[in-house]
N, C-alpha and C positions, 0 to 999 in steps of 0.2 A: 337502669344500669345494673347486673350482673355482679355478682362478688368481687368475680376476677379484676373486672375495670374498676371499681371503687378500690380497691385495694394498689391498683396501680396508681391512679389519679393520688390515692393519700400517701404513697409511697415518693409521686415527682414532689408533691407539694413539700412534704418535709424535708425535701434536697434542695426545695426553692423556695426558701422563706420571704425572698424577697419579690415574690408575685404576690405572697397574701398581703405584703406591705403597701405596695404598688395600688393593689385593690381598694383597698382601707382607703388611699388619698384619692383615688377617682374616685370611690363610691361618695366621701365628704365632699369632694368638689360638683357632685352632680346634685347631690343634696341641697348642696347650699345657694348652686344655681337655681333648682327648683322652688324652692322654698321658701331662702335666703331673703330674697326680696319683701315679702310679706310680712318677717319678724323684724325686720331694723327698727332701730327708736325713732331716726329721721330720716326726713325725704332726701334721700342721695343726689338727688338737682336741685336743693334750697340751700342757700345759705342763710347762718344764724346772724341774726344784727350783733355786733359788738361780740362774735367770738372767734374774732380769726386767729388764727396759728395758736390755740390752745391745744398746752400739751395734755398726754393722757391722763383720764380721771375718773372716778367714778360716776361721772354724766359721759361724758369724753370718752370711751375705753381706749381708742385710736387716739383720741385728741384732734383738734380740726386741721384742715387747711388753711393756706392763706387767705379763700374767699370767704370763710367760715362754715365750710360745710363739714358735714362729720367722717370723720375717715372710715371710722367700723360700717357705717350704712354705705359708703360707697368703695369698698373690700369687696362687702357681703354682694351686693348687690353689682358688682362689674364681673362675678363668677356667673351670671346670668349670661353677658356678653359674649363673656371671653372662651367660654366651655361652650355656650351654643354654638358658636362661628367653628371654633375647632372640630368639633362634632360633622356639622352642619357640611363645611366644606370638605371633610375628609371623607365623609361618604359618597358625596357630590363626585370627588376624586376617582375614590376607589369605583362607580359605576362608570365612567367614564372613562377609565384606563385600563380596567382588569377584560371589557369585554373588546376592547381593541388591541388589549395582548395576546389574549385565543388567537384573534381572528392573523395577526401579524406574524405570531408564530404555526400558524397551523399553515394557512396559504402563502404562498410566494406571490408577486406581481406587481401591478406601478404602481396601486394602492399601498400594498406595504410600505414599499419604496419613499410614497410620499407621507405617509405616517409615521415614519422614521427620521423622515428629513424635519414633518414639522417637529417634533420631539427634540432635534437635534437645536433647534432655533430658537426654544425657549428654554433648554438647559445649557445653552449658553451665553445667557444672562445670568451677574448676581440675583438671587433671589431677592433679595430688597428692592435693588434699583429695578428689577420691572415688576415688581409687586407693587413700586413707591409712584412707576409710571403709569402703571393700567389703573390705580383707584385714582387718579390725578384727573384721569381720562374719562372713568365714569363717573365719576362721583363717591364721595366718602360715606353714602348710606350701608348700612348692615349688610344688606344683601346684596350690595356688589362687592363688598369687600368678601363675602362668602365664595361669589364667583369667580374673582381675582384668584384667592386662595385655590382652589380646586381645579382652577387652569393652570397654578403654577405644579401640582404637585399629583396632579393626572400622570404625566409623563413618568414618572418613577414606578406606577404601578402597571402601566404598558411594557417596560424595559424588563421590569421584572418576572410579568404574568408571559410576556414573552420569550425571555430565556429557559425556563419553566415546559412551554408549549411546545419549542423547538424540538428538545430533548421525548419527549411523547409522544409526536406525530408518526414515527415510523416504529413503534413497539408493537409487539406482537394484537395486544387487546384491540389496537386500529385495525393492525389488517384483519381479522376477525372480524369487528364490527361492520369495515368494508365487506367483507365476503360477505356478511350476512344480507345486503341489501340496503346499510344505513345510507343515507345519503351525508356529503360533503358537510354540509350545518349540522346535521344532528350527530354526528360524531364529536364534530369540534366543542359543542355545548355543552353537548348529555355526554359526553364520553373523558375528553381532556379537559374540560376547562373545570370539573369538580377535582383535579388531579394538581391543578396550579391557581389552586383560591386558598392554600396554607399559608404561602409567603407573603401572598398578599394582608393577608387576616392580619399577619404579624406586624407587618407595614403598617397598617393603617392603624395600630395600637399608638404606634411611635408617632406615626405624622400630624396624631392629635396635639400632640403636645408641642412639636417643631408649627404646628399652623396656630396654636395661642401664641410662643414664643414670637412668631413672624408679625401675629395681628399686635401685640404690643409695640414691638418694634415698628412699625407702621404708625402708629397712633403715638409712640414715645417723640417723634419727627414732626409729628401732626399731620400725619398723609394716612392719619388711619381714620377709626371711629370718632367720630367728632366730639368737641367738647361742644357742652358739661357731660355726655351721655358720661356713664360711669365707667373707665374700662382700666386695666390694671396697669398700661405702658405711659397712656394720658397722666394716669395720676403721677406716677413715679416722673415724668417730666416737670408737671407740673411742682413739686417739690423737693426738688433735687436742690434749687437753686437756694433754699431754705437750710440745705445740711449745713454751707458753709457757715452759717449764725445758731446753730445750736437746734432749728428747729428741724430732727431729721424725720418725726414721724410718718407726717406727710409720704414721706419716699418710699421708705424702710417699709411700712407694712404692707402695702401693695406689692414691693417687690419678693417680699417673702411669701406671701400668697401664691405668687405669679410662679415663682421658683419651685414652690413642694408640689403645683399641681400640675408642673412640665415633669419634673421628677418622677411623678406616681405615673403618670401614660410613658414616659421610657422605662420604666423597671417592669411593667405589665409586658410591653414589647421586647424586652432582654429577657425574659424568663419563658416567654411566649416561645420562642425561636426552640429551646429545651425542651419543651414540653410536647409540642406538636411533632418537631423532626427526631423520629425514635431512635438515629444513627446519631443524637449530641446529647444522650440520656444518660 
């Protein structure tokens, strides 16, 4: 990187403080996903004989659940879960809709047409009830609910990566590259589609954090990740019903987990949009 761009890059950064913040809580949520799991005191699927709903302590940091398990070990260790899947399905996503936006926006025809129409039938459903339907359908293991995820939120990156394409296909640099002999795909690939992977980037910053917030919500219901696995929507179910007697830890730390680490991927995605498009600088 050149004077000029480092001097640029330090110049947006200290006009957007709150990207380095944003980073700061992905980078600990990714951490603590990787990591996490291997440092806890106790096993996040055992419960302790004789220590249920203890509050927090210094054996306890969390204090336990109703069944006695420890809350800190299954915090730490349901960032494993809940950041994979979001990860996981969001890229799953983004390949699956950014190169169906090229092609939708660049050619016209009954494919488009039917690409359109299917996009149109599964953004019109709430995203819960056929998120809540399709893992009911396959089953509540990891990897379908990663699949579930990235069917529902493919579409957003087609609509987008195709508005994007529409606007490129008849600028000058096409006809050019037509004239030169490119054919119809390697324009659309090598030519537009590095031209509408900005918006998407920025997308797929946000939609991590919208596909943890959904995978809780999913598993807060019990249509998501199964119990005992550890995940941050399960637990906060699991211990909600405990607030009304005094014992709110159970609930409270999961969902405070859950909430800085949806936070940090939309503050990354809001400062993102600033940074990359130089006419919101």
């Amino acid at each position: 990187m050149n004077k000029e761009k480092r001097q640029l890059w330090l110049y947006v950064l200290r006009r957007h403080p709150l990207f380095i913040v944003g980073v700061v809580i992905v980078t600990l949520a990714i951490l603590m996903a990787i990591v996490g799991p291997s440092l806890v005191p106790y096993d996040p699927m055992t419960a302790l004989p004789g220590a249920a709903l203890q509050p927090p302590s210094p054996e306890h940091w969390f204090g336990t659940d109703r069944s006695g398990m420890d809350v800190f070990s299954r915090v730490v260790a349901a960032a494993r879960i809940d950041v994979s899947i979001g990860i996981a399905a969001t890229v799953l996503a983004w390949l699956i809709g950014t190169p169906l936006g090229v092609l939708t926006g660049y050619y016209q025809g009954v494919m488009t047409d039917v690409a359109l129409r299917a996009a149109d039938v599964i953004q019109a459903f709430p995203v819960m009830v056929l998120g809540m339907a399709m893992v009911a359908v396959t089953g509540q293991q990891i990897t379908n609910v990663i699949w579930v995820m990235a069917f529902l939120y493919a579409p957003i990156y087609l609509r987008l990566v195709r508005s994007q394409a529409i606007g490129e296909r008849d600028t000058q640099y096409v006809l050019a590259a037509r004239c030169s002999g490119n054919s119809e795909p390697r324009i659309a690939f090598r030519h537009v589609a590095p031209n509408c992977i900005a918006i998407a980037i920025i997308q797929a910053s946000v939609n991590v954090g919208s596909t943890i917030l959904l995978t809780a919500g999913l598993s807060f219901i019990g249509a998501g990740v199964r119990v005992p696995i550890p995940e941050w929507g399960s637990m906060i179910s699991i211990g909600a019903p405990n607030i009304m007697t005094g014992e709110w830890w159970p609930a409270v730390f999961p969902g405070v987990f859950l909430s800085i680490t949806v936070l940090g991927f939309a503050m990354i995605g809001n400062e993102l949009r600033y940074m990359i498009d130089p006419t919101r600088r």
